[in-house]
N, C-alpha and C positions, 0 to 999 in steps of 0.2 A: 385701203390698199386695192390698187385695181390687178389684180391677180391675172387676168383673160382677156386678152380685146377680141373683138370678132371678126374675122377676118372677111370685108365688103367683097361681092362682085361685081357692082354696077352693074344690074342686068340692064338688058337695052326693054324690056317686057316693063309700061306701064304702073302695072300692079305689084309686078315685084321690087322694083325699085322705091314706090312708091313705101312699099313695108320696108326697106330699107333703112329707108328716110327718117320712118319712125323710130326705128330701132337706135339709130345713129342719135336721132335727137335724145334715148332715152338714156344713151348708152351715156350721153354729156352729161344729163344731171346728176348720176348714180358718179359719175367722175368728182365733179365740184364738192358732192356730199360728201364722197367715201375715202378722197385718196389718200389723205393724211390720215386718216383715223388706222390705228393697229388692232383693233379687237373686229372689226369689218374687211370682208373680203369677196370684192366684186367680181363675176365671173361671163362674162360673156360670148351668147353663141355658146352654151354647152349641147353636147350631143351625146345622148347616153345610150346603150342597147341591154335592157337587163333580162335575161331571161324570158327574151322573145320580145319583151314591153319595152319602146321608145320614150324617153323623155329627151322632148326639146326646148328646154326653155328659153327665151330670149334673154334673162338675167336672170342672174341667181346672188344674193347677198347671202355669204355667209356667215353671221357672228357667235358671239360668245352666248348670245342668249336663242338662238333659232336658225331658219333658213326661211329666207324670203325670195318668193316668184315674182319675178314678173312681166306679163306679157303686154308687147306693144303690137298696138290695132290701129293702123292708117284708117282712120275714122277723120275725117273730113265734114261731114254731110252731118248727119243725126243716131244717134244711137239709142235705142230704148227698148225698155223691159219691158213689158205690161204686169197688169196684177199675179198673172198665175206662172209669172218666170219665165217667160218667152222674149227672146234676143233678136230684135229688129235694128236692119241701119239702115239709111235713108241717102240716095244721092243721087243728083239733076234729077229731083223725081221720082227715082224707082226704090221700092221699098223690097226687098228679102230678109228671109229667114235666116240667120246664123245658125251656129251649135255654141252654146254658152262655152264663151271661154273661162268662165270661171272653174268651170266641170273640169277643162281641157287642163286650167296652170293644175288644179287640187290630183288629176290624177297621174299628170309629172311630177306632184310631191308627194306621192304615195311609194311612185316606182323609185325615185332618190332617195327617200327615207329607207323603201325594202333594200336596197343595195347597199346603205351605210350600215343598217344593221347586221348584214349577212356579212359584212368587213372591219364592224370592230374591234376585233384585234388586230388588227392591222393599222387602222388610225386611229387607236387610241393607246393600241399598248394592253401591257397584262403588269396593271399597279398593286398587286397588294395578294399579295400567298398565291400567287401566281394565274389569279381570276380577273378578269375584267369588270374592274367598279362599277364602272359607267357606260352604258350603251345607247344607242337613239332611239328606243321603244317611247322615250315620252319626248323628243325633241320637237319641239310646236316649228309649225312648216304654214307661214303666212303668205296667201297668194294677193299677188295686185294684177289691175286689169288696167292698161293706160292708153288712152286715145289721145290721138293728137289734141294740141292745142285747140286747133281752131273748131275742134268737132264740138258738139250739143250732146248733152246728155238728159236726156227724158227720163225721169222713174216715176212709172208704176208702182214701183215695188220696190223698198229700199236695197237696195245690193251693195255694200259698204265697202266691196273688194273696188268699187268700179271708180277711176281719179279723170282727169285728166293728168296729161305725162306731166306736169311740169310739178304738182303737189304732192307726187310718188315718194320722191327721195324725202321730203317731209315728213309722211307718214311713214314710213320705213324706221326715220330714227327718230320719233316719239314712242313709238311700238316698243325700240329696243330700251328707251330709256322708262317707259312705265315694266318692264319685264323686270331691271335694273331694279327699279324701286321695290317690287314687288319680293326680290332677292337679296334684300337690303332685308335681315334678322332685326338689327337695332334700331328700324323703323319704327317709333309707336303706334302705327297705324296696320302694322304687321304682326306685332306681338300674338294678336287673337285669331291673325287668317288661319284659315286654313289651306291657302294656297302652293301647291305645289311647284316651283319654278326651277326649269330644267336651266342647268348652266356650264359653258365649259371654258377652259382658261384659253386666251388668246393663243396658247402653244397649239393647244388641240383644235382651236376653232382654223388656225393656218394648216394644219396637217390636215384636215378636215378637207379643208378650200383645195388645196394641192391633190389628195387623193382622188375627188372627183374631176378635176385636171387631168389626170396620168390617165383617166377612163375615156374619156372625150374620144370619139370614136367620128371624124367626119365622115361626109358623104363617099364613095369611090370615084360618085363620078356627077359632074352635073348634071340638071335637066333642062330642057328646053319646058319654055312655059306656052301652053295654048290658050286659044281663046274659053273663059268661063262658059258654063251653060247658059247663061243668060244670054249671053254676046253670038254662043252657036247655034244655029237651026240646026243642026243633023241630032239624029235620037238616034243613039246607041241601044240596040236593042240586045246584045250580048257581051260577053266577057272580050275587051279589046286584048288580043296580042301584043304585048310589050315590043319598040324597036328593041334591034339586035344592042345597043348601045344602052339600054336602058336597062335594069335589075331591079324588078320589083320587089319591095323588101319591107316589110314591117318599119314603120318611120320615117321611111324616105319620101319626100314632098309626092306630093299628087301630081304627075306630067299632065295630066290632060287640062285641070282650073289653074295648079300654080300657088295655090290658096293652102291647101290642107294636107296631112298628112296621111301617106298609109298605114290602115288599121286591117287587121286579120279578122275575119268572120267567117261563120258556117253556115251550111246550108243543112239541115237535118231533113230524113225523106223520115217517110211512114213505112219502109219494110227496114229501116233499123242502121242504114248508112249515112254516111255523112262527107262531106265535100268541103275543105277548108279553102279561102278565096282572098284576097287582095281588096279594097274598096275603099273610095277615098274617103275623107274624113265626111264628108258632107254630104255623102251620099244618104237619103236619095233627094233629098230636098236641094243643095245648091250644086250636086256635080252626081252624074253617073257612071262614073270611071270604075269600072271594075277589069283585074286583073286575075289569072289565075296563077296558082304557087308554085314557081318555077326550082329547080336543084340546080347550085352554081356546079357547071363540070369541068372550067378549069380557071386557073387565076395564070397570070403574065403579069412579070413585072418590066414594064420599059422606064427607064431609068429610077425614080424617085417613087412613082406613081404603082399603085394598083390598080390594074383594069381587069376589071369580070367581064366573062363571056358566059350568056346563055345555053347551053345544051340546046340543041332541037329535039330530043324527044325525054333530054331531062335524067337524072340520076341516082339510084338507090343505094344510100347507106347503109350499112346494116352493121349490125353491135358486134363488135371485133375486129370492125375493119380499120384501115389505115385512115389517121384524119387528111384529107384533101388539102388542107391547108398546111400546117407543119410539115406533115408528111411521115413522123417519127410518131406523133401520137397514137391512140388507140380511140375509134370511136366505142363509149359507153354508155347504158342506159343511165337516164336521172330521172328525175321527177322533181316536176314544183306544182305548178296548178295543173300539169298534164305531162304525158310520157314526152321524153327529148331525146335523143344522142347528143352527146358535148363529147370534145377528144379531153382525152384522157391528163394531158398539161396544164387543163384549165388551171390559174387566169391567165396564164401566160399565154396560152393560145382561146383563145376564145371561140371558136368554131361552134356555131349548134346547129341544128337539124330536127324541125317539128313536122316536117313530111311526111317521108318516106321511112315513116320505123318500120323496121323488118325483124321479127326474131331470130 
């Protein structure tokens, strides 16, 4: 069942179109495979914000035996690993360095996994003296990597996540039908495993698919794509100032390559401080875009649409205050891998803040 289509922009930008293109073509095969089936559920163009960590995957299968990523790469030209796990593509000629997207699907199924878990009771329910049976601490999360058709794939090194797009959906439901077997008790060939196989019934794998649905969180706003480092002579030698139209934000594509996504990083000095920053996924090796971490100081809404405005010199929250966004919330301390404010509504309002904490 195709649960999610992904909603195209036709950029007029080359390259993004280009990743389009890809997606579009992958987005066909996971259709043909998946649509009549009811224990599978496709999801496309999710967009998730969890506790500061973006997952964007390009698909997401959900079924009764796992979750499967997977990312498509307008790969044209050549793609190759060498021995020691480094990620090269190749095109009219020019060869750069990637960031393994294998790294990139595994660690949006880390942050989809932490989120189901921190919500099942919620999509699964409270079955049996009033506890939750069953949870997604061992739900296996298989990632695919899928390049175009007409791309080459070179290995070095065997990397088993890596297809072309069109043998995806293949291996997808073999995957799910050796899971199958594996969870098949009156299998003679199971009687002596000792394999563990997580599984959950078509109800919950749809309530499943649907709750990270209801999370999907898109962009506010577009971005304009520039030219790659490759394509730019100018060297950025400091932190660029984001346009007034633009809100940098943890997961939101890279404005300056188009390519990558922003990721938060630190700067640690030696007299004991530290400066949290904005930088694109590929920095430093395919893009130097860095941004510094700005406070949203107001939202407007014109018609349908949320539009953020940037502060010029930017906004401090502080624990008790009103949340900016509801307006009726209360922001308060939490903690997960670091101190946050969240208003006080969560999930109903989602509002966080890893800035400006203030006691």
């Amino acid at each position: 069942m195709i649960l999610k289509e992904k909603e195209f922009t036709n950029p007029s930008d080359l390259r993004l179109k280009a990743g389009e293109e890809a997606e579009k073509q992958m987005a066909f095969y996971l259709q043909r495979a998946f649509r009549k089936r009811d224990d599978c559920f496709v999801i496309n163009g999710l967009q998730l914000i969890h506790d500061g960590d973006a997952a964007w995957p390009d698909h997401l299968v959900v079924s009764t035996y796992g979750l499967f990523i997977v990312e498509s790469k307008s790969v044209h030209g050549t793609i190759s690993i060498n021995q020691h796990g480094d990620w090269q593509r190749t095109y009219n000629d020019k060869v750069i360095g990637i960031p393994s997207p294998v790294l990139q699907a595994q660690e949006q199924g880390r942050i989809i996994k932490e989120l189901l878990r921190e919500n099942a009771e919620q999509v699964l329910g409270k079955i049996l003296f009033g506890k939750v049976q069953k949870g997604f601490r061992y739900c296996p999360v298989c990632v695919y990597v899928a390049i175009s058709d007409s791309g080459i794939i070179e290995r070095g090194m065997d990397v088993p996540e890596l297809f072309k797009a069109d043998v995806v959906a293949g291996a997808i439901t073999k995957q799910i039908a050796d899971f199958k077997s594996k969870a098949s008790l009156l299998s003679p060939k199971n009687l002596l495993s000792t394999d563990v196989v997580w599984e959950m019934t078509k109800q919950e794998a749809q309530a499943t698919a649907e709750f990270l649905v209801s999370e999907h969180t898109p962009p506010a706003l577009s971005v304009k794509a520039e030219p790659t480092l490759a394509e730019d002579n100018s060297k950025p030698t400091s932190m660029q100032q984001p346009e007034e139209t633009f809100v940098p934000k943890v997961g939101a594509p890279c404005p300056k390559c188009g390519q990558q996504k922003l990721i938060r990083k630190s700067i640690n000095r030696s007299d004991g401080t530290e400066t949290d920053y904005l930088a694109c996924g590929g920095y430093p090796s395919l893009c130097k875009a860095l941004f510094p971490l700005v406070a949203l100081s107001s939202i407007s809404r014109e018609g349908s649409s949320v539009v953020e405005k940037i502060s010029s010199t930017g906004s401090v929250y502080i624990e008790g205050g009103s949340c900016p966004w509801c307006k009726n919330g209360k922001l308060v301390k939490r903690k997960k891998k670091t101190e946050f404010l969240g208003c006080s509504n969560y999930p109903e309002c989602k509002f966080t803040d890893y800035r400006n904490l203030t006691a």
